[in-house]
N, C-alpha and C positions, 0 to 999 in steps of 0.2 A: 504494500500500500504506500502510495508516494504520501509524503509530507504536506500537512497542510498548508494551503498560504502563509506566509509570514505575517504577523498582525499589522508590521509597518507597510507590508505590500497591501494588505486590504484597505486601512485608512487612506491611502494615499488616495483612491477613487470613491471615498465614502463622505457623503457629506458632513459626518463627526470628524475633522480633520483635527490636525492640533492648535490652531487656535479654537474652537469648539469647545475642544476637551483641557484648555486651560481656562475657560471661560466658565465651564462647569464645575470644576476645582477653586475655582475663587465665590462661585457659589454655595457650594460646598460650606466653604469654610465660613463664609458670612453668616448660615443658618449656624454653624457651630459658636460662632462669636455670640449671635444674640440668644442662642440657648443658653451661656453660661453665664450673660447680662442678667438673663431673668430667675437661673440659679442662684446666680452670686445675690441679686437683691431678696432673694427668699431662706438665703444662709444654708441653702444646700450645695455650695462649691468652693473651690478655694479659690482664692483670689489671683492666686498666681501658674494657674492651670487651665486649658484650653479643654473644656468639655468634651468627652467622646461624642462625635454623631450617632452613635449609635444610643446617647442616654434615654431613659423616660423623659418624659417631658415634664416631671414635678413627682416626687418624695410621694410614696401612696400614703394615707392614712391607715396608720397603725391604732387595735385596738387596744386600749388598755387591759393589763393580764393581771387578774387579782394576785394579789401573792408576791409581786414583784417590783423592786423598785429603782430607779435608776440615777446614776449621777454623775459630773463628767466633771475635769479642771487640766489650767495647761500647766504641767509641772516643767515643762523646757526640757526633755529626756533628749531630744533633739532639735524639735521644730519649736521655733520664736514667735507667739502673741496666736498660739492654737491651742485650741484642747488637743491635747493626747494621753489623758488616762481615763479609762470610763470605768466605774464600778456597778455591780447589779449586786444587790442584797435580797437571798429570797428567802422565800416562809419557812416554820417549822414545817416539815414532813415533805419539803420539796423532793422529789426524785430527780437522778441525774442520769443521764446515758452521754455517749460522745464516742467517735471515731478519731485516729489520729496519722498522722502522717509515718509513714513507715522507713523514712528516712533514715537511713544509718548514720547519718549525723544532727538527730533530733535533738534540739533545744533543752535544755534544763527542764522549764516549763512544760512541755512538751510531759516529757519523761513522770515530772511530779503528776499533774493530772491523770496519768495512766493508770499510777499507781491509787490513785486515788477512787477512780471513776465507778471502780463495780462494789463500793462498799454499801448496802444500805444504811440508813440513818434517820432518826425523828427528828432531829436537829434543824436549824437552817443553815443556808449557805450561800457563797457568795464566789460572784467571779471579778477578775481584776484584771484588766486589761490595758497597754501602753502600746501606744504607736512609737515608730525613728528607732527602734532598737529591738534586735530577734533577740540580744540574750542567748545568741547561739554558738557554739566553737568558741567559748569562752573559759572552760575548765573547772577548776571548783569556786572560783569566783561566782560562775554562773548559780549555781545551786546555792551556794550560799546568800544570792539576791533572790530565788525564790522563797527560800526559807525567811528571811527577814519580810517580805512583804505580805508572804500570806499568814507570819505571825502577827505583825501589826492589824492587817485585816481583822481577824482573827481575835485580838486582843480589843480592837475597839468593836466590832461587831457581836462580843460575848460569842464567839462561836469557836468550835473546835477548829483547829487549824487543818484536820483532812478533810474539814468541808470547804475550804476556800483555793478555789481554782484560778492560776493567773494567766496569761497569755502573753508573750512578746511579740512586734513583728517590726521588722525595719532592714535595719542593716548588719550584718552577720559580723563575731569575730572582734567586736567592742563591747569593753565594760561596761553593764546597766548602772547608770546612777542611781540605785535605789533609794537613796535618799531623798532626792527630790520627789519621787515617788511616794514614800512613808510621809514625806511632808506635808503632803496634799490630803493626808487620808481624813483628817478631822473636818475637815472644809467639806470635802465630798461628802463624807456621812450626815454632815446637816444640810445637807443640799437634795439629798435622797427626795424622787418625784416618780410619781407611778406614770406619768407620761412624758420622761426624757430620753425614751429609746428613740426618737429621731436624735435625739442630740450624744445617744451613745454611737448610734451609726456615723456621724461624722467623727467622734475623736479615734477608732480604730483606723482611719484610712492613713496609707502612704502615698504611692503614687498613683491611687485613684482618683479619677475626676469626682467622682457623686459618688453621694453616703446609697446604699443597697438596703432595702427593705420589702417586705411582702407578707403578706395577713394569708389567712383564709381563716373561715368558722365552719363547723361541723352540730349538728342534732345528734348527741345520743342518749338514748333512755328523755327523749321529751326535753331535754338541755341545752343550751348552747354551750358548745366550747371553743374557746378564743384560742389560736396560735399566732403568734407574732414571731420574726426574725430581722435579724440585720446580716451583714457579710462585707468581708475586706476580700479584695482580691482587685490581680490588674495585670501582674509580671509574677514571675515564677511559676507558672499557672502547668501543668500538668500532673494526668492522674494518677495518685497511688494512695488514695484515700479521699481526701479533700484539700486539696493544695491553698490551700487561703484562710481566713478565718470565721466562726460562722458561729452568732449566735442564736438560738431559736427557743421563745416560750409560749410555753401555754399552761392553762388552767385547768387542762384534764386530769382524772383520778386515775392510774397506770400504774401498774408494779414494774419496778427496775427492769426485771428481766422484760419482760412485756414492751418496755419502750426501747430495750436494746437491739435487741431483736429489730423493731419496727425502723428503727436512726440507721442501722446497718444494712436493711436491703434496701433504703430509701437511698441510702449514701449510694449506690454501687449502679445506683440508677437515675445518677442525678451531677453529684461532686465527682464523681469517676466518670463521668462521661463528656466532661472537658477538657481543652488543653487549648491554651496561650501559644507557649513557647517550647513546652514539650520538657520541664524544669520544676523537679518536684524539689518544693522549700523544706527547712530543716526543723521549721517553727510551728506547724497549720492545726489546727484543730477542729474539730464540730463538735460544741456541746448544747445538749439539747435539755432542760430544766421543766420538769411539769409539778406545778406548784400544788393541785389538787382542792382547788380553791373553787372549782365550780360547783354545780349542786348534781350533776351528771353520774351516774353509776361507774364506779370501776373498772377497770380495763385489766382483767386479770389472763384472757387467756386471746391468744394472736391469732387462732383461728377463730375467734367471733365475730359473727357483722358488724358490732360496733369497734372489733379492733380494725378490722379492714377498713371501715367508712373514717376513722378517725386515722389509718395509715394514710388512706387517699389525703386527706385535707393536707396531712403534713407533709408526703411527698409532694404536693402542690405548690407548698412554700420551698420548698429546698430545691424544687426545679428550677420555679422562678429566679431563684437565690443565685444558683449555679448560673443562668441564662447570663442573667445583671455581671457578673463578672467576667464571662469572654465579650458582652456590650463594651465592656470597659477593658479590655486587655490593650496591653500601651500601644499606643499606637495606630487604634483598630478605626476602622472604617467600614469592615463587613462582618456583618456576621453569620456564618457559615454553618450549614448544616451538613452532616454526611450521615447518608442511610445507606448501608449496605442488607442485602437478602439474597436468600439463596444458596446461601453459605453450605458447607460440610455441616456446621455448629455456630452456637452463639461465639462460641471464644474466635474462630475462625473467623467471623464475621466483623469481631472487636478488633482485632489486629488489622483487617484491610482496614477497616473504617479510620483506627489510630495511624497507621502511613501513612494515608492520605491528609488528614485532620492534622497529622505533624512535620508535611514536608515544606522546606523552605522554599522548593520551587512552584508549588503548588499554590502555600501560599502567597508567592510573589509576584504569582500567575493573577490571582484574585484581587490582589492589591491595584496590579497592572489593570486590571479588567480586560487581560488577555485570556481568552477563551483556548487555550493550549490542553486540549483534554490527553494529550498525549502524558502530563507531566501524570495524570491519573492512573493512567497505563501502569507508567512506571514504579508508581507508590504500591498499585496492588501486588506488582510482579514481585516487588523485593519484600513486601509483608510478612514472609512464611507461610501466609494462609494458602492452603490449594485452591489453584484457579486454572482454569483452559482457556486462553488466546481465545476460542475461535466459538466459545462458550456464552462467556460473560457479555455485559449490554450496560454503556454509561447513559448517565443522562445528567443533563441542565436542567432543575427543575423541570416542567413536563415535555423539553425537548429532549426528543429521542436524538443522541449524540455517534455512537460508534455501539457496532453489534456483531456477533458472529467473525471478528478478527479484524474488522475494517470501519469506516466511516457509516455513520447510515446513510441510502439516497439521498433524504430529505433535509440530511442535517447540513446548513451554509456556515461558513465562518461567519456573517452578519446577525442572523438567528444569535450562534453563541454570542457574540460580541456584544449586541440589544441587552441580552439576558443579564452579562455580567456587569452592566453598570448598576445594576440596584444593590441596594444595600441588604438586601436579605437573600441568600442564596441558599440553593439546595442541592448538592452532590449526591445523585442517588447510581447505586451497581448493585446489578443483578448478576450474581454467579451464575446462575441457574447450575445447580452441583444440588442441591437441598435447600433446608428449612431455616437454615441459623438466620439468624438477624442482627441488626446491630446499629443504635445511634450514635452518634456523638455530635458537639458542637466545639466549635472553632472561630478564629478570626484570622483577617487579611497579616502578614507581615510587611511593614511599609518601614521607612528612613526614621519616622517618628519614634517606633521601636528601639532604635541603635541610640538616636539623642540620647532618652529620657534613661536609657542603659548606661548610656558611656557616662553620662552625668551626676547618676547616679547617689555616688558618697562627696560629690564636688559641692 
């Protein structure tokens, strides 16, 4: 099969020429300037950050979650004249579940929470969280600033100290100032509000543009029950648990095991089914708190309707959650979907999907809005997954792309080309081998990426 035109050779006779397609690029970017005009005046953005095009258009309204409360201050860990510590203080008899990043060079932090996470307890509990520094590849320094801060918590919250969970995220390999940390904690604790989880969403961010938030409600046993979350995430962003940070509450009554369970095939269908840059961080967490504050029946067994209808609601947020962070992966401009089927197996079908979803030239292809389905080709070829040449079938969204080893008739370079200037794309391949399946979500790789990288710790 000969090569497809060259995308330079098609534009050259297309009325999208390059002035066109710089005229659409400065369009572009002027909806992203007065998006972050109308963030920045609603105090959902930083100031000195250029909005994803891909953001929401405005912070959803989050319910308040009995049982919970929140508070935020800038202790200067890194970042000058911003909040960057948020605390959450929850009920007696809250349960905890969480997943964690499987990192071989996982954070202090990281490490304490793990150990912490499958204990029950009547107690309450709390979590503590600081942006501008992971606290990670730091040695026993590190442990020793988790131990001082979740004592302090701990000591002024009247709570046992394995109930207080902290998080790091920032910059790997420097000392956390915990002091300035510990110093903030008396101010925070009288600051405690059961509606500051938008204002906890902004002090976990690094180099995200917008704070990440998402609700659902759920009836069970004639009740409503409230979940609420926030999430960091932007850069580092590949799966092997949940690459970012991720807090999620609600007011459901839940036995531990019962919500672990639920947080863990939520996680693996949701936080494992992205990837940024294809870079799994050393710091990430997901922890998930159910206060049991509603008037709702218990959730004690995982095969009951009302555990399944109350898994649905909270894999709904944690989808969401996951989406909001490849929106916001550095640099992004598209955001990408890949669905593979037909596979030998689900895992078979995960591996094409992840080549694809994590190749550089794929996505630089997507960046370009170069319709190069060849670079596709390539990603499924070196995946490991079993595939036949003369088998499998791409597609652009509903264009039918390349089939049976070759191009389709119908598919024109213009077709692809049309397709790929929108900002929400869909990478779908059909093995035709069997039944596996497999989603995942992704973004463009663009120059923007390398800046906000290279600049990083400057």
């Amino acid at each position: 099969m000969p090569p497809a035109p060259s995308r330079a050779g098609f534009f050259m006779g297309c009325p999208m020429g390059k002035k066109t397609k710089k005229l659409k690029a400065k369009i572009k970017a002027l909806k992203a300037q007065l998006k972050h005009a109308d963030m920045l005046q609603a105090g959902l953005a930083k100031p000195d950050a250029t909005i994803s095009p891909l953001a929401p258009d405005a912070f959803p309204k989050l319910p308040v979650i009995r049982g919970v409360r929140f508070a935020t201050a800038m202790a200067g860990v890194r970042y000058a004249g911003r909040a960057d510590v948020m605390l959450a203080h929850l009920a007696p008899g809250t349960v905890m579940a969480g997943t964690f990043t499987r990192s071989a060079t996982r954070a202090a932090s990281v490490l304490d929470a793990q150990a912490k996470i499958g204990a029950d307890s009547d107690t309450g509990a709390a979590i503590l969280v600081n942006s501008g520094n992971a606290n990670a590849f730091t040695g026993a320094a590190g442990g020793q600033s988790v131990q001082a801060i979740a004592g302090a918590v701990a000591e002024l919250l009247e709570l046992p100290s394995s109930r207080v969970f902290t998080s790091s995220t920032g910059v790997i390999g420097e000392a956390l100032p915990d002091q300035r940390i510990t110093d903030v904690l008396e101010g925070l604790s009288g600051a405690l509000a059961e509606d500051a989880l938008p204002d906890a969403a902004r002090a976990i961010m690094t180099t995200d543009t917008y704070p990440k938030g998402a609700a659902a409600s759920v009836t069970i046993g004639g009740e409503t029950v409230q979940i609420a979350g926030i999430a960091k995430g932007s850069g580092m962003i590949a799966p092997d648990m949940a690459t970012m940070l991720v807090y999620i509450f609600t007011d459901a009554k839940i036995t531990r095991s019962a919500l672990q369970s639920i947080v863990s095939r939520g996680t693996d269908a949701s936080f494992n089914c992205i990837t940024v840059d294809s870079d799994t961080s050393t710091s990430d967490m997901l922890l998930v708190a159910a206060t049991g504050a509603s008037d709702a029946p218990l959730i004690d067994d995982v095969a009951s309707p009302e555990a399944k209808s109350f898994a649905d609601a909270l894999n709904s947020v944690m989808l969401d959650l996951a989406h909001q962070v490849v929106r916001d992966g550095e640099g992004a401009t598209k955001f990408v979907e890949v669905a593979v089927s037909g596979a030998r197996s689900d895992a078979d079908a995960r591996r094409v999907a992840m080549a694809i979803a994590n190749s550089p030239l794929v996505k630089t292809a997507v960046a370009g809005e170069d319709p190069n389905w060849g670079r596709v080709v390539m990603a499924i070829g070196k995946s490991g997954a079993e595939a036949d040449r003369d088998r499998l079938s791409i597609r652009f969204g509903p264009h039918l792309v390349a089939y049976q080893g070759q191009a389709a008739p119908s598919y024109t370079e213009e077709i692809g080309a049309t397709y790929m200037q929108g900002q929400e794309l869909v990478i779908g391949v059909d093995l035709r081998l069997g039944v596996g399946a497999a989603k995942v979500w992704t973004c463009d790789l663009t120059n923007r990426y390398i800046e906000i990288n290279a600049d990083y710790r400057s």
